[in-house]
mmCIF file of the C-alpha atoms, coordinates in Angstrom:
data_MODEL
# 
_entry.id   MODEL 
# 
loop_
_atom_site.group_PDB 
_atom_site.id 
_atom_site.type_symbol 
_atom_site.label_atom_id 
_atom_site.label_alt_id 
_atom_site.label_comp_id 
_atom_site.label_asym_id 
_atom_site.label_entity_id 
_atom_site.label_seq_id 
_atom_site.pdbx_PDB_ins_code 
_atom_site.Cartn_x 
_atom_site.Cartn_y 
_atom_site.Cartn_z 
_atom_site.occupancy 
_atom_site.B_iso_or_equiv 
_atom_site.pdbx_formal_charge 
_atom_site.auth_seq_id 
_atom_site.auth_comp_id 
_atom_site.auth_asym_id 
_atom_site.auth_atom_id 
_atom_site.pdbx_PDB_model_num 
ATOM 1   C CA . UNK A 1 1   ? -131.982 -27.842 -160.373 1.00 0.00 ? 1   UNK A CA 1 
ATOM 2   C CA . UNK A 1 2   ? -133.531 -27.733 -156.946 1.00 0.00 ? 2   UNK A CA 1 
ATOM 3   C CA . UNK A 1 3   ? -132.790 -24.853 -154.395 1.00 0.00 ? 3   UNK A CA 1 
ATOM 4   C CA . UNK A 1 4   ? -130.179 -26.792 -152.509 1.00 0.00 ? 4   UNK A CA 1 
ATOM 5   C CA . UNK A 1 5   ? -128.461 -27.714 -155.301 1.00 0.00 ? 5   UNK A CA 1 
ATOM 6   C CA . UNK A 1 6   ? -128.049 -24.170 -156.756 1.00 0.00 ? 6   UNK A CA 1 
ATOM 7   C CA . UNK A 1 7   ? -127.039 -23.044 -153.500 1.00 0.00 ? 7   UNK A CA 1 
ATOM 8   C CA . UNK A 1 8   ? -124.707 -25.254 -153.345 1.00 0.00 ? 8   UNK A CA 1 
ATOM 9   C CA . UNK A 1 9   ? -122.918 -24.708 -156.969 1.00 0.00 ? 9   UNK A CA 1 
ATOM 10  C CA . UNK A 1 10  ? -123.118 -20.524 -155.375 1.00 0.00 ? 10  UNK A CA 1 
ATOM 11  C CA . UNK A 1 11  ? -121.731 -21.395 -152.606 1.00 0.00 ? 11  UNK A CA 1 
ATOM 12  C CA . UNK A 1 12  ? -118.586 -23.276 -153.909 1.00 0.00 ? 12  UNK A CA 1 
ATOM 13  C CA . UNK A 1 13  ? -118.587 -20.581 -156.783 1.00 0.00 ? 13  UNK A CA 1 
ATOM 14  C CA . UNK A 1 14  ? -118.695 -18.096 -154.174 1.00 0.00 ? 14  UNK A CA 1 
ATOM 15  C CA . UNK A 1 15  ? -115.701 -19.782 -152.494 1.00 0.00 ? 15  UNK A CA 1 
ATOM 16  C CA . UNK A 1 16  ? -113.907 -19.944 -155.095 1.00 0.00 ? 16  UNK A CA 1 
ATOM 17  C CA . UNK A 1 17  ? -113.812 -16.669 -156.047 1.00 0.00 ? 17  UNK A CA 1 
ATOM 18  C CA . UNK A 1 18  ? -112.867 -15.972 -152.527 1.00 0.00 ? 18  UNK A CA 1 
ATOM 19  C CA . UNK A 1 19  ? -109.348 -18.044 -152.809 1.00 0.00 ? 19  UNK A CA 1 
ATOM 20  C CA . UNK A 1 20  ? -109.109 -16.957 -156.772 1.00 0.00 ? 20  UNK A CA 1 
ATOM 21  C CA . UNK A 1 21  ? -108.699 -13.279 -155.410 1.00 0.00 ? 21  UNK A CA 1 
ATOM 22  C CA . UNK A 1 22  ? -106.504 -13.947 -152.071 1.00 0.00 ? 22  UNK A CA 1 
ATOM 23  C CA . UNK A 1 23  ? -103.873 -15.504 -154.924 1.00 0.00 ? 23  UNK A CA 1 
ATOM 24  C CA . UNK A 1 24  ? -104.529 -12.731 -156.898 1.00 0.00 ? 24  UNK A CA 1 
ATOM 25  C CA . UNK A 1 25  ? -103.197 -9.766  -154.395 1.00 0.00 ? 25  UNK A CA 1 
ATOM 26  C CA . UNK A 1 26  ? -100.830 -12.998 -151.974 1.00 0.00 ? 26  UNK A CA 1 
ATOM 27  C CA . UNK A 1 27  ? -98.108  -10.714 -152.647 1.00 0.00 ? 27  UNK A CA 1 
ATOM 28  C CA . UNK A 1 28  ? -98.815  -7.219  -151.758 1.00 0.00 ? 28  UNK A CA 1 
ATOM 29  C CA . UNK A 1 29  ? -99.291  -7.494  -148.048 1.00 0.00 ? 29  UNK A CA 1 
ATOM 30  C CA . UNK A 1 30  ? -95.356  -8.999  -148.071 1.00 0.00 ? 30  UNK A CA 1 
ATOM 31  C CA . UNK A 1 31  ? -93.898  -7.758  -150.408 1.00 0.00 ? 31  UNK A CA 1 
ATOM 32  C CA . UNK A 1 32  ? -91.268  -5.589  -148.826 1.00 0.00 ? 32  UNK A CA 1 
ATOM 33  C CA . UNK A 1 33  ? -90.255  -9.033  -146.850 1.00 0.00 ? 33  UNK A CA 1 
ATOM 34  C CA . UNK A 1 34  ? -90.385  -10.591 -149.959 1.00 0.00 ? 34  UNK A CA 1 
ATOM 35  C CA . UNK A 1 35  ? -87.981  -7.982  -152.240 1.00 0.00 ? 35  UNK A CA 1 
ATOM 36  C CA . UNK A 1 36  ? -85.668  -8.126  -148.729 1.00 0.00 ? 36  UNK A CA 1 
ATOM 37  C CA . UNK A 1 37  ? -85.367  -12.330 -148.905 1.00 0.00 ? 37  UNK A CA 1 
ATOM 38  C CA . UNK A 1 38  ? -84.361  -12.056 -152.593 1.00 0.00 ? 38  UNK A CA 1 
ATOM 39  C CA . UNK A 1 39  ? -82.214  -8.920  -152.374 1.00 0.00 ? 39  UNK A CA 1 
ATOM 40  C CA . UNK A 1 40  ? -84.303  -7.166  -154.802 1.00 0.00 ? 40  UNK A CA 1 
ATOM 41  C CA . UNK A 1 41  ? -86.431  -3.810  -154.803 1.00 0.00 ? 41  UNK A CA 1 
ATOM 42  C CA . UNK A 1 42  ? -90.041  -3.615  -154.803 1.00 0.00 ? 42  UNK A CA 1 
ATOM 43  C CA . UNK A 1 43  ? -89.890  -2.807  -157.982 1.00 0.00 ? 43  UNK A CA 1 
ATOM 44  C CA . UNK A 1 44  ? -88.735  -6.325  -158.844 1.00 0.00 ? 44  UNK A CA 1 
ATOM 45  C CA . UNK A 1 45  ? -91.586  -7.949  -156.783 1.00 0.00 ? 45  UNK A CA 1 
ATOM 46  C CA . UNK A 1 46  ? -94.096  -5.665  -158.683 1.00 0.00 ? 46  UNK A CA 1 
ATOM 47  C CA . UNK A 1 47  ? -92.576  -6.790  -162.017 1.00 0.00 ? 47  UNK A CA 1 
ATOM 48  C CA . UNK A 1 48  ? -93.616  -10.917 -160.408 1.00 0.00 ? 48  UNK A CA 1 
ATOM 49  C CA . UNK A 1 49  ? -97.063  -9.286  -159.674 1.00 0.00 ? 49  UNK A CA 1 
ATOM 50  C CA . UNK A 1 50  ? -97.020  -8.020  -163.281 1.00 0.00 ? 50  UNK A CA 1 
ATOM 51  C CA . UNK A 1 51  ? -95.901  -11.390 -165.214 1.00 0.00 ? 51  UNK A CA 1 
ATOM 52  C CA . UNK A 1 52  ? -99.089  -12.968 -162.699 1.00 0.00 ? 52  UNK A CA 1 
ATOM 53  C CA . UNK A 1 53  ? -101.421 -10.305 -164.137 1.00 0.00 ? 53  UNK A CA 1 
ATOM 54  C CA . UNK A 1 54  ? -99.930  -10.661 -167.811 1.00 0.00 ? 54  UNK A CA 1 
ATOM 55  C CA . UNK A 1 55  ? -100.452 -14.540 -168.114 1.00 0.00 ? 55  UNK A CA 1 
ATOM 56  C CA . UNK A 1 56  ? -104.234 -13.706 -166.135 1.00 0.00 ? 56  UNK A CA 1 
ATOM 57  C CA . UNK A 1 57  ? -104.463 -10.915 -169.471 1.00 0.00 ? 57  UNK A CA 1 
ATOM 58  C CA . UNK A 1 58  ? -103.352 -13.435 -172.030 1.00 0.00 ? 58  UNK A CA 1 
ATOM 59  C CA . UNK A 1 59  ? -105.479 -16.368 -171.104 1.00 0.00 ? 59  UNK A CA 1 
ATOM 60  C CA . UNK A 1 60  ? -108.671 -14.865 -170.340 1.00 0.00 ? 60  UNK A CA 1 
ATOM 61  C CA . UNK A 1 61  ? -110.253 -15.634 -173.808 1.00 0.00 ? 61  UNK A CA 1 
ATOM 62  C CA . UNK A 1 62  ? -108.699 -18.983 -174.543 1.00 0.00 ? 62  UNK A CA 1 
ATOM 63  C CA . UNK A 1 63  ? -110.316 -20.273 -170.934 1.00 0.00 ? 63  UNK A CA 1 
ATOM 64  C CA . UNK A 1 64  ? -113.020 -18.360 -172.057 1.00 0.00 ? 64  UNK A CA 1 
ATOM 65  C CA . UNK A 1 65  ? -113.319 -20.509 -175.206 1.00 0.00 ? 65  UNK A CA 1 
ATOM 66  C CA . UNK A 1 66  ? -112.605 -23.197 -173.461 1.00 0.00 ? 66  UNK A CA 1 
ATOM 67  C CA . UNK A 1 67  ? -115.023 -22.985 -171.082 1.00 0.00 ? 67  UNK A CA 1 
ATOM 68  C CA . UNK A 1 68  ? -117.954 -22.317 -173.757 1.00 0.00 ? 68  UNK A CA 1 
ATOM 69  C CA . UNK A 1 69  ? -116.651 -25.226 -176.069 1.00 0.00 ? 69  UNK A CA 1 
ATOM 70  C CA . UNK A 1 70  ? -115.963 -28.090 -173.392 1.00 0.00 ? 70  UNK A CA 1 
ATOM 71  C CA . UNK A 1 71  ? -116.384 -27.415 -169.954 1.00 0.00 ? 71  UNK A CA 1 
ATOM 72  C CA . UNK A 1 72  ? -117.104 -25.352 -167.328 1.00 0.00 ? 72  UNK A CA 1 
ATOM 73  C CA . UNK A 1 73  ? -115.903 -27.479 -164.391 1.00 0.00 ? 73  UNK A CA 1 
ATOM 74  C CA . UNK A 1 74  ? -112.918 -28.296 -166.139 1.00 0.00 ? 74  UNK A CA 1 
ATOM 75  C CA . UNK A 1 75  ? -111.522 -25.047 -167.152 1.00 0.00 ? 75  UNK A CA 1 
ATOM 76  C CA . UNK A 1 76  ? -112.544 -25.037 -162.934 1.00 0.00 ? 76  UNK A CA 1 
ATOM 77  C CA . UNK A 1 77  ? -110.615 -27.225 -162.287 1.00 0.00 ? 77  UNK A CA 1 
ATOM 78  C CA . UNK A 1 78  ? -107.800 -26.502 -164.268 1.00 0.00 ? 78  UNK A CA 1 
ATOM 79  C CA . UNK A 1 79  ? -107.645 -22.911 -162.535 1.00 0.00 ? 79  UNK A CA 1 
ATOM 80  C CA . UNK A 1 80  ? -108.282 -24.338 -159.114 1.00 0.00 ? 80  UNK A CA 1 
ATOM 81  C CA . UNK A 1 81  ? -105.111 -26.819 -159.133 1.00 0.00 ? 81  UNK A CA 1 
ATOM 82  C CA . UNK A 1 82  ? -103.040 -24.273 -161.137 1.00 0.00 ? 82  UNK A CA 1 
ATOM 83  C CA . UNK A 1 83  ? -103.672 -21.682 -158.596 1.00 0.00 ? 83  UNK A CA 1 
ATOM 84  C CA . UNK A 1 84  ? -102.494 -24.408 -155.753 1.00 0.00 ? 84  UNK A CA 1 
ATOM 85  C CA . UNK A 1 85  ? -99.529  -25.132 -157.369 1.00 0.00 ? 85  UNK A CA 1 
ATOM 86  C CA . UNK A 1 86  ? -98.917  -21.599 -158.013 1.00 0.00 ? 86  UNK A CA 1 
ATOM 87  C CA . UNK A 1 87  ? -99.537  -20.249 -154.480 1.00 0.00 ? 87  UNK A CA 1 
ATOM 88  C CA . UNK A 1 88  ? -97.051  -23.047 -152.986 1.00 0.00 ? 88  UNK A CA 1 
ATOM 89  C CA . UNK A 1 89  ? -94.560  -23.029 -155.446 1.00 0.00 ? 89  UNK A CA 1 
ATOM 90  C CA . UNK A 1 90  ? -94.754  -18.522 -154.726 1.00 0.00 ? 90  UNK A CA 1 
ATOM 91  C CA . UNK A 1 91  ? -94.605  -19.695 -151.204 1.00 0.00 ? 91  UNK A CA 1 
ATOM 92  C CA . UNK A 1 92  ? -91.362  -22.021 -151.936 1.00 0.00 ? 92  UNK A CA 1 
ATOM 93  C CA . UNK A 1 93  ? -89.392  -19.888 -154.117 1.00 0.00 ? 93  UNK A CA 1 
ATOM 94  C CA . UNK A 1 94  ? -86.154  -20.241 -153.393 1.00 0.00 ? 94  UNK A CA 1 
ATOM 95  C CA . UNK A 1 95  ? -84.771  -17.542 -155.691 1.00 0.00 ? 95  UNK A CA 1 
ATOM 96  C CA . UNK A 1 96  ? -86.555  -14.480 -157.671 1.00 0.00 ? 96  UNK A CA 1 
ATOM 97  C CA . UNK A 1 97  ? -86.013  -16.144 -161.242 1.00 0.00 ? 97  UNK A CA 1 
ATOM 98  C CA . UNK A 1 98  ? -88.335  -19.542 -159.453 1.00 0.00 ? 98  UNK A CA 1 
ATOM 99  C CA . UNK A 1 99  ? -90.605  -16.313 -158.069 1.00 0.00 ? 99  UNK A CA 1 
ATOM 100 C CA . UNK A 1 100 ? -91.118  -14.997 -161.619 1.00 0.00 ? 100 UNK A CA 1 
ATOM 101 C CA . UNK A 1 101 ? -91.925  -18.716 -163.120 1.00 0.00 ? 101 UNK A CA 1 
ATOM 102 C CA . UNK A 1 102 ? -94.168  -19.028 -160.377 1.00 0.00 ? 102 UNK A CA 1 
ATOM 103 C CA . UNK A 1 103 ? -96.472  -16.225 -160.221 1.00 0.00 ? 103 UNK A CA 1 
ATOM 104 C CA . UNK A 1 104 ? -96.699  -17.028 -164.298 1.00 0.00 ? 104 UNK A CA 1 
ATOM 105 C CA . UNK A 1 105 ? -98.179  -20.449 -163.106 1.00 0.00 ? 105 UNK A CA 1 
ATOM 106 C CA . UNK A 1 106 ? -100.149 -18.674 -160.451 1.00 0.00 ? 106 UNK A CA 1 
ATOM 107 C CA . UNK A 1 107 ? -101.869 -16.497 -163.433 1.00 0.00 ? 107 UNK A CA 1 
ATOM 108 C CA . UNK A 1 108 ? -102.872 -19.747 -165.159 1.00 0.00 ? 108 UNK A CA 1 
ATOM 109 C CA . UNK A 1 109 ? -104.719 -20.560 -162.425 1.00 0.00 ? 109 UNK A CA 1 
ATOM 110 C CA . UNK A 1 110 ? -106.272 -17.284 -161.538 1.00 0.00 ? 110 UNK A CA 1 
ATOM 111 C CA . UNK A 1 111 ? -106.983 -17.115 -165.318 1.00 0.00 ? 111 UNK A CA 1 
ATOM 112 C CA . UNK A 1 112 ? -110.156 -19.285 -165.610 1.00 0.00 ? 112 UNK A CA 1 
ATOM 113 C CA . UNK A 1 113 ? -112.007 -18.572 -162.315 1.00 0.00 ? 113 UNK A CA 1 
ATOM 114 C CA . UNK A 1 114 ? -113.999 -15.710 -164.219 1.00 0.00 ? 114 UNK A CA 1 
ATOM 115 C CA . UNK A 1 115 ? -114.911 -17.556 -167.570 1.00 0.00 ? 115 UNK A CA 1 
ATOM 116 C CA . UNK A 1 116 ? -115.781 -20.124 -165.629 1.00 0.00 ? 116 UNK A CA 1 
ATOM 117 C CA . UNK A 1 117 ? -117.917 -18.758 -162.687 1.00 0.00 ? 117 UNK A CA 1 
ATOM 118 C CA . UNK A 1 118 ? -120.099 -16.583 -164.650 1.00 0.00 ? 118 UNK A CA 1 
ATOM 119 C CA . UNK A 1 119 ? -121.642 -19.322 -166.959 1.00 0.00 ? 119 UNK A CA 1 
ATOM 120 C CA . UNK A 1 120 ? -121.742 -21.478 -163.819 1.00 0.00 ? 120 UNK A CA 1 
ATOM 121 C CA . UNK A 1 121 ? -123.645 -19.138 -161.909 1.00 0.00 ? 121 UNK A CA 1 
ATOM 122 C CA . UNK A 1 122 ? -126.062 -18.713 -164.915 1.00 0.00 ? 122 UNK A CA 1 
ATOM 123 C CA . UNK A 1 123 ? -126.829 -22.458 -165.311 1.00 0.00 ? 123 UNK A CA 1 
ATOM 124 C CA . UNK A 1 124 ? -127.422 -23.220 -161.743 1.00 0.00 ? 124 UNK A CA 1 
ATOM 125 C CA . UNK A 1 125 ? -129.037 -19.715 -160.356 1.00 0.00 ? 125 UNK A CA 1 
ATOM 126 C CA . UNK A 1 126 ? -132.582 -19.459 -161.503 1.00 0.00 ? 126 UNK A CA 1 
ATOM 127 C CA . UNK A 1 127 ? -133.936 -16.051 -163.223 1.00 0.00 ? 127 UNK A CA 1 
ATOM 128 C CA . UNK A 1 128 ? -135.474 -15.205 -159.914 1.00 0.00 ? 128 UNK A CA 1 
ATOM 129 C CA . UNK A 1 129 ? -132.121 -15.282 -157.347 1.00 0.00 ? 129 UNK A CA 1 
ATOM 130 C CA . UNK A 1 130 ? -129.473 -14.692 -160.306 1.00 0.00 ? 130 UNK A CA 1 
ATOM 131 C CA . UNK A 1 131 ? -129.010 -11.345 -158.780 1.00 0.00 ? 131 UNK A CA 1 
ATOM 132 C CA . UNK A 1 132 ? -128.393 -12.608 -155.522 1.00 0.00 ? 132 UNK A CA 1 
ATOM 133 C CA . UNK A 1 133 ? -126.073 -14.959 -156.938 1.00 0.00 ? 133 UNK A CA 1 
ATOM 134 C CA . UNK A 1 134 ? -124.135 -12.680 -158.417 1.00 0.00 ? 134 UNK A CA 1 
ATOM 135 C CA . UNK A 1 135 ? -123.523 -10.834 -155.571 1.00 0.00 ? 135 UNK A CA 1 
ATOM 136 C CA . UNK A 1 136 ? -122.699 -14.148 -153.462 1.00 0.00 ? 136 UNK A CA 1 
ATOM 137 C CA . UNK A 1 137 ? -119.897 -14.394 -155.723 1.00 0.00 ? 137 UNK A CA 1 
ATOM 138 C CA . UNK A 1 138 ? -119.087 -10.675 -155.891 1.00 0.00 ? 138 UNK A CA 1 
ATOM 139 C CA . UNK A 1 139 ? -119.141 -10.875 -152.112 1.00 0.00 ? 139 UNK A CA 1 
ATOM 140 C CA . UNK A 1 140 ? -116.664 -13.824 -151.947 1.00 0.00 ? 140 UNK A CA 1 
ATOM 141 C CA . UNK A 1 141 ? -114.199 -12.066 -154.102 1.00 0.00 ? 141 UNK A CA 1 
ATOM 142 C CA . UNK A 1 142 ? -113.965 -8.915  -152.262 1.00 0.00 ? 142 UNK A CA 1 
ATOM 143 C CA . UNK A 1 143 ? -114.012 -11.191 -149.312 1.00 0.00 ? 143 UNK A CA 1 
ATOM 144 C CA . UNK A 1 144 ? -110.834 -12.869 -150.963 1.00 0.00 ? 144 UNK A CA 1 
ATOM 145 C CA . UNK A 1 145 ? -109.026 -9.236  -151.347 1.00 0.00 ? 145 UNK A CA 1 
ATOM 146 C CA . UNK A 1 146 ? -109.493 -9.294  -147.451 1.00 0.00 ? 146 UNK A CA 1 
ATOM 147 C CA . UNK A 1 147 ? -107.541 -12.376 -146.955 1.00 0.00 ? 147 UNK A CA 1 
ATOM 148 C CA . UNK A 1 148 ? -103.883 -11.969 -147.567 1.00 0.00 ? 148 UNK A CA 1 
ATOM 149 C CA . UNK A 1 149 ? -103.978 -9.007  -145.580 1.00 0.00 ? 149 UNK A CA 1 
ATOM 150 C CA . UNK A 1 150 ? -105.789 -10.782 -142.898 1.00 0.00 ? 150 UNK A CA 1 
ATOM 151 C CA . UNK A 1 151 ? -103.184 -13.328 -143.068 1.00 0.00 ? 151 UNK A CA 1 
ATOM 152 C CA . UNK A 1 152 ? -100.103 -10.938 -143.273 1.00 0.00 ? 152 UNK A CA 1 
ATOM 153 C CA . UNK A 1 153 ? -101.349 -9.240  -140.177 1.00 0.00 ? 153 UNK A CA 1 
ATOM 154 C CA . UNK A 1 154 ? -102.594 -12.475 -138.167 1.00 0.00 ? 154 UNK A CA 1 
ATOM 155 C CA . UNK A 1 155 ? -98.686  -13.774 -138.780 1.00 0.00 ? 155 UNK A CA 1 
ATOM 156 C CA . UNK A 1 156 ? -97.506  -10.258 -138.392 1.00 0.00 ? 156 UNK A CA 1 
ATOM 157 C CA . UNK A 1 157 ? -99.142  -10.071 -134.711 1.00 0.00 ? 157 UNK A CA 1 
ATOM 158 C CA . UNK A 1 158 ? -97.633  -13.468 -133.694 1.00 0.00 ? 158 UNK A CA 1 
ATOM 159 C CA . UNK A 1 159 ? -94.271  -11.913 -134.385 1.00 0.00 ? 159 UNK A CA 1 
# 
């Protein structure tokens, strides 16, 4: 793989990661506004945050698997579109029971970033930058905790 190539495949990794971990915390910078639209405590929205994090538990070693036994880039891509659908359908939720379902499609596709980047990042860094590609990636994930909040407060300030 030449040098532009694997920083390239870092680089979208890295990205990645950085939109795998915005969906991961989407909720917490809202989620008084969020238990106020449904009529529902906090509480209840940490319970949604919890079924998210519970499907994220349960499928970590099947995407795992999958990712070993067929592909990378799908199990990718698989995460990538769940995690759209996810984040719009959150977004959309018209009622708490459509908030529950979901943030459970929202943990498929947060789900198979991680089994997915890591063997990624192997394959295209070589032995000589794999450090620094790991901490690309480790970069665009805290990065991605940053983002929601950003957000919240951006949308926040505009009143």
């Amino acid at each position: 793989m030449t040098e532009t190539q694997e920083r390239r495949v870092v680089g979208l990794v890295a990205g990645s990661h950085v939109v795998n971990h915005a969906y991961l915390v989407a909720l917490a910078p809202v989620i008084g506004l969020v238990a106020d639209d449904f009529g529902v405590s906090i509480a209840a929205v940490g319970l949604a945050i919890g079924v998210q994090g519970g499907v994220v538990t349960l499928l970590q070693l099947p995407f795992g698997y999958l990712s070993d036994a067929r592909s990378r880039t799908l199990v990718l891509a698989i995460s990538l579109v769940g995690g759209a659908v996810g984040i719009v359908a959150t977004a959309l939720a018209p009622s708490y029971a459509w908030l529950l379902a979901s943030q459970a499609l929202l943990g498929v596709g947060i789900a198979g970033h991680h089994p997915a980047h890591y063997p990624l990042l192997a394959t295209a860094s070589s032995e000589t930058n794999r450090g620094r590609a790991y901490s690309l990636h480790a970069l665009g994930g805290s990065l991605g905790f940053a983002v929601s909040y950003a957000i919240a407060a951006g949308v926040g300030a505009l009143g």
